[in-house]
C-alpha angles and dihedrals in degrees: 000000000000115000116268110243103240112216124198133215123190103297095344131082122209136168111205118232123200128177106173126196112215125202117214131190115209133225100237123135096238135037125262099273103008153048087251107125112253097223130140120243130356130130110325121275091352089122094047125118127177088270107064082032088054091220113175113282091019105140120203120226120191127246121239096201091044087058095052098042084055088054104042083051085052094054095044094060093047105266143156099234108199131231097221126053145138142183137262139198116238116195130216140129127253125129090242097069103071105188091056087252139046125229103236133138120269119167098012109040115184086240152043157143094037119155125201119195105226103213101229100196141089124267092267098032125104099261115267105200131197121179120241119197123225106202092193149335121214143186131256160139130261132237136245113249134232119242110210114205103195098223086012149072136297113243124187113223101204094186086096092055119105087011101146111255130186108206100204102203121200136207105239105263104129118107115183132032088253099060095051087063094049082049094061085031087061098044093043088054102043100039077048098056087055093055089239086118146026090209090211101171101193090047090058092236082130124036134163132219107190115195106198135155129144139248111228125205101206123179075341096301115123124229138190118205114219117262128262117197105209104198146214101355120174105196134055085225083061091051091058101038098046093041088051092052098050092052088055100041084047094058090049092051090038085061085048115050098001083218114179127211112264118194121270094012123116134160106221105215134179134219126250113192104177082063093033086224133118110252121214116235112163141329118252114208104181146328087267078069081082098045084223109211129169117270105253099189088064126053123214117272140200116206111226119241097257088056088059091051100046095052081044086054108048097053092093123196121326145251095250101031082058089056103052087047102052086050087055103035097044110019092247124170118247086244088053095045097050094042085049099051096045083108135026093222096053091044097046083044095054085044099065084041094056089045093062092048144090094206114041097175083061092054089053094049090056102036086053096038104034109017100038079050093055101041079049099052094041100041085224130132135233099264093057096060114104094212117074134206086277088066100055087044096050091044088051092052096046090055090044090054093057080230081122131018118243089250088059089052090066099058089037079055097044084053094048093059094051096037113026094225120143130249104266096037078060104052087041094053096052093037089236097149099144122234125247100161104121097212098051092049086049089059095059100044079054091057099048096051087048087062110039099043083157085064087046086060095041088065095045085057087064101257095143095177091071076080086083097038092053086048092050088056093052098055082049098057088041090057091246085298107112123090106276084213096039092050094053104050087051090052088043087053101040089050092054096046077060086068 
């Protein structure tokens, strides 16, 4: 395991340790144990049935699709996923949870002993990993959620409930704030990349519950906190912020009470983030709290092996395997690779690109410059540009070729967004074919010197930077057209027959 990083405080010493528990809502058509549609938003409890409403005589039926999404993820993070599993029914009270308990997985989980690697350096720099344990992943519905009218009222929106969730537990190896949201970071990225989630943050399909507390060599006795639970946070902002704040709100009580952490024990707190405090919401004593039973609506199952192979089959390749291979394939910084493998869609997007080209590095110089900008300006998508990866190829070599100047390709580039025309239909139609022909090129040089003899003795005079400004003149006489190379070793040749 890496070393934990040790902090000080005043007199006191403390590492910090973090094991976060992330929710995370699949993408799967249906909901966990019914036909209902799995779909964010409309009107309130219009996608509701008496199974995810858990009205009397409602019996749940599995989900094919849920169990394999939970596999693939499984998969995907590392884990054993295990052939036999069943539910379980966890009770508690919240006015959410309509049916008074929530199906989930207690005992057999579908999977465990998984292990992701947290990168823990910056965008350009080389990657610095440290290994972070998952300990399971289970199955389970979601709740409803609570509407809060200020002045008003308090509705409940059933739509959410019985939507398939996935909880990813760690082991608690995480030892600062910033590396729980890398963390998250880390599992949204990656569950994204195999299409189980669409990590939307604001819309809650992802949340994180970090349990932290320290443990505090004082005089050279040891201490342990005790735990806080933060729960249901949405950002990754709201993971290190709130995680900051609790260390510091747990020294001060530490100085206070010297409480230690006693087993089973744990203080379930929220997150506000308008006062930028943890906020106290209940105290949790132990797991017998939820009277866990075995679900008796749903038998124990095993999952066949072709099952298993099937879900192993269909993770892809990874986030951080991409990476090192575009490094590797196409030459690519480590600034490039990791921009360019943010999203699936954008990677697998550059890729086709850098496929059709003869100069891949160039695709990447204009899919991180041009097209990002654009998505950026315009707050679009990929898929709602009209240009494709052929037309970046194609732009890229145009410009490889010399048949048009860098500077052309801009304006090539600017047309093929508004029309959807392709490269070379562009550059015919405006007639923008560069010149290379030397003594056409020459002809002009002649005819700009011909015509700017100040800047002729400019240059005797030994103002050598009058060599830019010639060959400006000379692309401009040429329409943008010569060779931008060709243009400036003539000028460079012609100056120096003047001495």
């Amino acid at each position: 395991m890496n070393e934990k990083p040790i902090h000080t405080d005043g007199d006191l010493t403390y590492e910090i340790i973090i094991g976060c528990e992330i929710h995370c809502e699949l993408l799967t058509k249906t909901k966990a144990f019914c036909s209902c549609e799995n779909r964010y938003g409309g009107l309130p409890n219009t996608r509701v049935c008496p199974v995810c409403l858990g009205l009397p005589g409602a019996m749940p039926v599995v989900g094919r699709e849920y169990v394999e999404f939970g596999a693939i993820a499984g998969f995907a993070l590392g884990c054993e996923v295990s052939r036999f599993t069943k539910f379980d029914r966890k009770h508690y009270f919240y006015p959410d949870l309509v049916k008074g308990y929530q199906i989930t997985q207690y005992d057999l989980p579908l999977c465990t002993n998984g292990q992701v690697l947290i990168n823990l350096a910056s965008q350009d720099e080389t990657p610095r990993f440290k290994k972070v344990r998952i300990e399971r992943i289970h199955l389970e519905e979601d709740v409803g959620k609570s509407l809060h009218i200020e002045g008003a009222h308090s509705y409940i929106d059933y739509n959410r409930s019985g939507v398939p969730l996935i909880e990813i537990v760690s082991k608690p190896d995480m030892s600062s704030p910033e590396e729980a949201a890398l963390f998250m970071q880390t599992i949204r990225e990656t569950l994204k990349y195999i299409g189980a989630t669409d990590g939307n943050l604001e819309e809650g399909s992802m949340r994180c519950d970090a349990n932290i507390n320290l443990k505090v060599i004082e005089n050279g006795k040891e201490w342990r906190t005790p735990i806080s639970e933060i729960k249901n946070m949405n950002s990754f902002k709201a993971i290190r912020d709130a995680c900051t704040y609790e260390v510091g709100r747990q020294l001060a009580e530490f100085r206070t009470d010297r409480q230690n952490f006693s087993q089973g024990f744990k203080v379930t707190m929220g997150w506000d983030d308008a006062k930028g405090e943890t906020v106290v919401q209940r105290t949790k004593n132990s797991f017998i709290d939820y009277r866990f039973v075995v679900e008796p609506d749903i038998k124990p199952f095993t999952l066949s092996d072709s099952f298993i192979e099937t879900a192993r089959s269909k993770v892809g390749e990874l986030p951080q395997p991409k990476r090192d291979r575009f490094r590797k394939e196409y030459g690519l910084s480590d600034f490039d690779v990791n921009t360019l493998t943010t999203e699936r869609s954008l990677a697998d997007w550059f890729e086709q690109a850098a496929k059709a080209s003869r100069d891949p590095k160039k695709v990447a110089n204009w899919v991180l410059a041009e097209v990002l900008a654009v998505l950026n300006e315009r707050n679009i998508s990929l898929d709602e540009l009209k240009i494709t990866p052929a037309h970046i190829a194609s732009l890229v070599d145009t410009v490889v070729s010399g048949a048009i100047s860098s500077k052309q390709a801009k304006d090539v580039f600017a047309e093929m967004l508004e029309t959807g025309d392709m490269p070379e239909a562009i550059v015919k139609k405006h007639g923008m074919e560069q010149v290379s022909d030397t003594s056409l090129i020459e002809a002009i040089v002649a005819e700009v010197f011909a015509a700017n003899p100040a800047a002729l003795d400019d240059y005797r005079k030994g103002k050598t930077n009058v060599v830019g400004w010639l060959t400006g003149q000379v692309m401009k006489a040429s329409k943008g057209k010569a060779n931008p190379g060709t243009a400036t070793a003539l000028v460079q040749k012609r100056l120096a027959e003047l001495k």
